[in-house]
Structure formats: C-alpha cells, structure tokens
C-alpha positions, 0 to 999 in steps of 0.5 A, a space after each residue: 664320662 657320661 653313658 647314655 639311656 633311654 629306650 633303643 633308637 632305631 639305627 640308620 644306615 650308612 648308605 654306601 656300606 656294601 651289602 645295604 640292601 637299599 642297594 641290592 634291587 632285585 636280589 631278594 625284593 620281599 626284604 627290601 625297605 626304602 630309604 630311611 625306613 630303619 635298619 633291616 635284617 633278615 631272620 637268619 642274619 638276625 639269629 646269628 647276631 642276637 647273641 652278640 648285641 649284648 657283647 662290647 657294650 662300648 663307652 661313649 666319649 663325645 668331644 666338642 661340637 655336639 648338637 650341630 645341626 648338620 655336623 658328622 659323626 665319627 665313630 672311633 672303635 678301641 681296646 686301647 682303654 687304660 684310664 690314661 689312654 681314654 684320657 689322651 683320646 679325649 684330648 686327641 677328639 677335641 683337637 679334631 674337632 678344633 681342627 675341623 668344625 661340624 665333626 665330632 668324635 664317638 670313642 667306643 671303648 671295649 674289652 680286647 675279646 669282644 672286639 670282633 663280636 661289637 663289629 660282627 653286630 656293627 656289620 649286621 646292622 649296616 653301621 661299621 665304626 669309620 676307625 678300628 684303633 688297635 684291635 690287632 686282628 689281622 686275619 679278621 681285617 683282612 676278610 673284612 678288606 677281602 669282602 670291600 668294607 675296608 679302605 684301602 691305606 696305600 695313600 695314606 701311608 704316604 701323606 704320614 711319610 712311608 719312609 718314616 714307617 716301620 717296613 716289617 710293620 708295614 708289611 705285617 698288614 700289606 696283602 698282595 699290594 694292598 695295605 688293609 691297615 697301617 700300624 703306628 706301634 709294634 709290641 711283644 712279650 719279654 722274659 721279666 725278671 727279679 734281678 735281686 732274687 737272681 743275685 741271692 741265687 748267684 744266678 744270671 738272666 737266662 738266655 737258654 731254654 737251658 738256663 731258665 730251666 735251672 733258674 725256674 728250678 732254684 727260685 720256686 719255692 712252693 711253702 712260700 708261695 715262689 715260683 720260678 716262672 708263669 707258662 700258662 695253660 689256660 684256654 687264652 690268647 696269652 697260652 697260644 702265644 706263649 706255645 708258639 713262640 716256643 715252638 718258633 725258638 725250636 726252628 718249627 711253624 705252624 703253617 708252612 710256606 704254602 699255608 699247609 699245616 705243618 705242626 706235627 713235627 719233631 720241632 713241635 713236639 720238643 718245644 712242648 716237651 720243655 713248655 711242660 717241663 716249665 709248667 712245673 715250676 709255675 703257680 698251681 693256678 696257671 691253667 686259668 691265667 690269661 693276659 692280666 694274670 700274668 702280669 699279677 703274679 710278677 708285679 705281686 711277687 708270686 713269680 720270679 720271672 714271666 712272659 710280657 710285653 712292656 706293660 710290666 713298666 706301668 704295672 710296677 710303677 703303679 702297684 709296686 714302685 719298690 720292684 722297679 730298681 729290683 726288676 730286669 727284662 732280656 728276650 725270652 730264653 731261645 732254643 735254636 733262635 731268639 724269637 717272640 710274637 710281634 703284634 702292631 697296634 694299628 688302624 683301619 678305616 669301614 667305608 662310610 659317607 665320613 672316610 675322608 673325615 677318619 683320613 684326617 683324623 688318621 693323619 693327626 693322630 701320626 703326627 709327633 705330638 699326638 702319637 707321643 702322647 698316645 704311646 706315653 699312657 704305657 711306656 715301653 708297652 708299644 715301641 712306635 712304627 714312625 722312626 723319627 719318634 724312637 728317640 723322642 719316645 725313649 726320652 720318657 722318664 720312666 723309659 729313662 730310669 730303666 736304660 736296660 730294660 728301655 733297650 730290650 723293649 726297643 728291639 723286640 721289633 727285630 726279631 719278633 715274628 708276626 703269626 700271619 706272617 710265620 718268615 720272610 718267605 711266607 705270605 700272608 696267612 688269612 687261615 690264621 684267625 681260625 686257629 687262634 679263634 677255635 683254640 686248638 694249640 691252647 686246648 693241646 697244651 691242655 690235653 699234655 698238662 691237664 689232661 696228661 696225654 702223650 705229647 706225640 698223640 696231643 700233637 697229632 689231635 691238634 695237627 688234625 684239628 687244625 687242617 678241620 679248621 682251615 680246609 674252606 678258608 679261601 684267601 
C-alpha cells in the first residue's frame, strides 16, 4: 500500500456537480472563476470546513491502469477497512479495470466516524467520491439525495434483479419512491455468550430481561474480574443502540408515527430502569466502551455475555480460537418484543462526469462471486440482501462449525428494526441523524448512571432536547 506525498495539488472540479459555482452565472459574480482556474470557496464555506480537511485522511489503493493518458478515475469511499476486506476490494478494482480499460479504481479508506467529515470537505470542495461503500448513514444520504447530489438507484436495482433483493432492505433506504441507496448486506447486535460458564452455572442462554437479570447477577465476579454483561454509557453510537433497542423491546419509540418526539413515556422510562440495573453488572470502565470495547471484553473473557453483531465470529477465530466451541449467541433478551437494530451495508453513487462507470462497478460488485468474497472477509458480520447468495454465504467454513450461532446471525434480519424506519407504518425518518449526531440518548443514559439523576427527570431533559434538535429540519 503506497501513501502518497508532496505538496498539496490544487483539485479540479467535477463540472456537473451541482452547486459548482462554474454554473451559477449571476448569483454571486464577484466569486466566480473560469474554468479550470481551480477549486473555489467562499470565506464562510471555507471557516466552516477548515477544520475538517485534517479529518478521514483516506489510503489510496490504486488498481491497474494508472498513468493512461485520457483514463478516469473513480473514487470508491469506505469504512469497511479490515485488513482482509482491503485486500478483496483490491481484488474487486483490478477486475474492473480487467473489465473496463481506460477506468481505474481509488479506494479510500476511512474510520466509520469520520466518514461524514471526509464528504462534508469532499463537497466543499466540489470533488464528491462517485461510490460511498457502507457508510450506513441513511439520514446523512438522504439530505444529500434531497439537495440533487445523489443518483437515483431505481434502475439499478433492477439490472442487479429486484426480485433477488431483500424488500425490508430495500425499503430501509427507499424515500417517497426513490431509491437513494441499495444495500447489498443486513447486520445487528446479538446477545453473545459463554456457553461453558453458563453451564458451570446451571444456567441457560437468557431469553427475558428477566432471565439475563439472573444471569448478569450469578457470572460477575468483581475479584476476578468477571462481569455478567457489558451496557455501556459511554458518549458512542454503540450506547445509543443499545438504549434504544432497549426501549424497542419494551413497546416504546423514539419518534412516532408522524415523526413527533414521543420518548417520554412509561416505556422509555422502564426500559432505562432495567439498562441501569444491567449496568451494574458490567465493567467498571463501560462509561468509555464504544464498538471495539465491547467486542474486547467478550473475546478477552472479561465478560460472559455482550451486545454485537457477528463480528464477534472473526474476533474469536483471530484472537481467541480456543472460546469458539465455548461460545453461543441468541437474540437479545426482550421484554414485550424481541428486537435488535437493523443496519445495511449499502452503496450510493455522487453525480459526477463518471456515474455510468460506478454503475458498472455497482453491478459487478453484486455479482455472486464478488459479493461472496466481499461478505466472506467477516463471516457472519454482514447477512447478504441478494437472496440467491444466503446459502452460498452459510457455506463458510467458519459459519459451518458453528450452525447454532450461523442461524441467529441469518435471522437478525427478521426482526431487526431500522431507526429511520422505527414500524412498518412509519415513514422515513430524515430527523434522525440529528438525534444520533448530538447524542442525546447517549448523554441521557449518562446523566442516570454518571451523573445519578432521576430516570423521570433525565427522560424529560432528553425528550426536550430532542424536539430542540429536530424542530427546523424539513423533510
């Protein structure tokens, strides 16, 4: 992998991309420059985007083909960066290029987090990637498919074969009729536990907030460093999940069928009286666990049970092979209804002078072969959307070892929940990246177990915030 350096180049304009001020003759004269003097920005553009420049700093992969005279590029945007999964996408970009002489592949890889600052400074600066890969950011998609940047996938979806695709999926990231993304894998958090501790217990996998209650109480054992599960209250995406999934399981929401704030309820507030209660049981340090930390404290032992999504699969095999056969994983333990968070690994394509070249690569990268191997760098992680691949996917060695645990990775899809899509009779929800984006139910989680306020009164303080948060957003 070669990083490249140098002074800064002055980056050219994609001339289509809408808002390049090339275009916009007579709206602000004084700003405009001609074509091909370079990129431009006004001041105030430019102070609200310096600080992100330094943000996502991505790896480039180039594939074969470079240094043709007249060739494009294609700029492919992803957080899906595990080493094995680099490894397929460089695969993936060669075959392009096999495929399509005169087209190279850029892969850019960045961290999750900082995925919404590279585009916000990618659209400052009038150069959007043509392909986001897995950024699994709906409502951020959405406002960027409301402004016109986005393509619409309607067609694309049928040159893959809309009969094979997940219709739950589909419909995750389908606004008023338009399909502003096709997701080509589904994935959630299960309850992972350590069988063989249960059984030294005379114990069973917990399948009620009651049950894992008794369970978190009789595996925590503080002097050695044992705890019973992992709820944490750290200021992360992974807190927000695991609240609202909470509340979910207890027949609340957070916005209601008319995208209203409806998070003060009797609902809400049970469900974060029994998340309070399972934070006892958890490690002392889960007020700063985020994603990887809570995947750490099963995989090292620390924990008997905890929150994930299949990834749990490669982390055993990896760093702990000899908890494999030791370790088991059910839907997480419901109240009223079994619920988890449904998420989509998806792609989205920026209108650029290149789309028609990302369509093609879109369509190869559905193909069986491609997307097999694309799944396969994290077994179990990511269930594909194309039916037609289930079985072939199950077929992985690691998958087939563990049947049990295989099974209730596949069916996370049928009764996950999409928080932008809260039921079947909720709309899209374009107000929700506002939520998550100013962490109000991470920072109310915070407040009961931190800060040690009532659960009615954190409950209120958030409810407010929330309506503070989404009273101008406009679908």
């Amino acid at each position: 992998m070669r990083v490249s350096s140098g002074p800064l180049q002055a980056i050219p304009y994609h001339n289509d991309f809408p808002g390049n001020p090339q275009e916009e003759k007579g709206k602000e004269g004084k700003k405009m420059r001609k074509r091909g003097s370079g990129p431009w920005i006004d001041r105030r553009a430019f102070l609200r985007t310096g600080s992100l420049l330094g943000a996502g700093l991505a790896l480039s992969i180039l594939s074969p083909g470079a240094g043709l005279a007249q060739e494009k590029k294609l700029r492919f945007l992803t957080p899906e960066a595990d080493p094995a999964q680099i490894e397929v996408w460089k695969k993936l970009f060669a075959a392009f290029a096999r495929q399509k002489p005169g087209v190279r592949v850029e892969g850019e890889f960045t961290k999750w987090d900082d995925i919404v600052k590279k585009l916000a400074t990618d659209i400052a600066v009038r150069r959007p990637p043509e392909l986001v890969v897995g950024g699994s950011q709906p409502s951020f998609t959405y406002e960027h498919f409301k402004r016109g940047y986005l393509k619409e996938m309607s067609d694309v979806v049928e040159a893959i074969g809309r009969e094979n695709l997940d219709a739950t999926a589909l419909g995750a990231w389908n606004v008023n009729g338009k399909q502003i993304a096709i997701p080509y894998g589904s994935q959630g958090p299960v309850l992972w536990y350590r069988k063989d501790i249960l059984e030294e217990k005379g114990l069973k996998p917990p399948v009620t907030w009651e049950d894992y209650l008794e369970v978190a109480e009789k595996t925590t054992d503080p002097k050695k460093g044992i705890y019973g599960a992992v709820f944490p209250y750290g200021r992360t995406w992974n807190t927000d999940i695991q609240v609202y999934i909470s509340i979910w399981s207890n027949g609340g929401f957070i916005f209601d069928e008319k995208l209203r704030v409806v998070f003060d309820s009797p609902e809400t507030r049970g469900a974060l009286k029994y998340y309070k209660e399972m934070a006892r049981f958890s490690p002392p340090d889960a007020g700063t666990y985020g994603f990887r930390e809570a995947s750490n404290a099963f995989v090292s032992g620390r924990s008997v049970t905890t929150f994930y999504w299949g990834r749990v699969l490669s982390h055993l095999h990896r760093s702990a092979p000899e908890l494999v056969s030791k370790s088991g994983a059910v839907p997480i333990p419901r109240s009223k209804i079994t619920r988890t968070a449904l998420h989509h690994d998806e792609v989205f394509l920026y209108k650029t002078p290149n789309t028609a070249e990302a369509v093609e690569l879109v369509k190869l990268m559905f193909s069986d072969t491609w997307l097999k191997q694309i799944l396969w760098t994290v077994p179990g992680h990511v269930i594909p959307t194309k039916k037609s691949l289930l079985a072939i996917y199950l077929e992985h060695p690691w998958l087939k070892e563990s049947p049990d645990i295989a099974k209730t990775l596949s069916e996370v899809p049928t009764y996950g929940v999409s928080a932008v899509k809260e039921s079947p009779n909720h709309p899209f929800n374009y107000k929700w990246a506002a939520v998550t984006g100013n962490r109000v139910i991470a920072d109310c989680i915070q407040r009961i177990i931190i800060g040690k306020e009532s659960i009615p009164k954190a409950v209120a303080w958030a409810h407010k915030r929330m309506v503070e948060v989404t009273k101008d957003i406009k679908g």
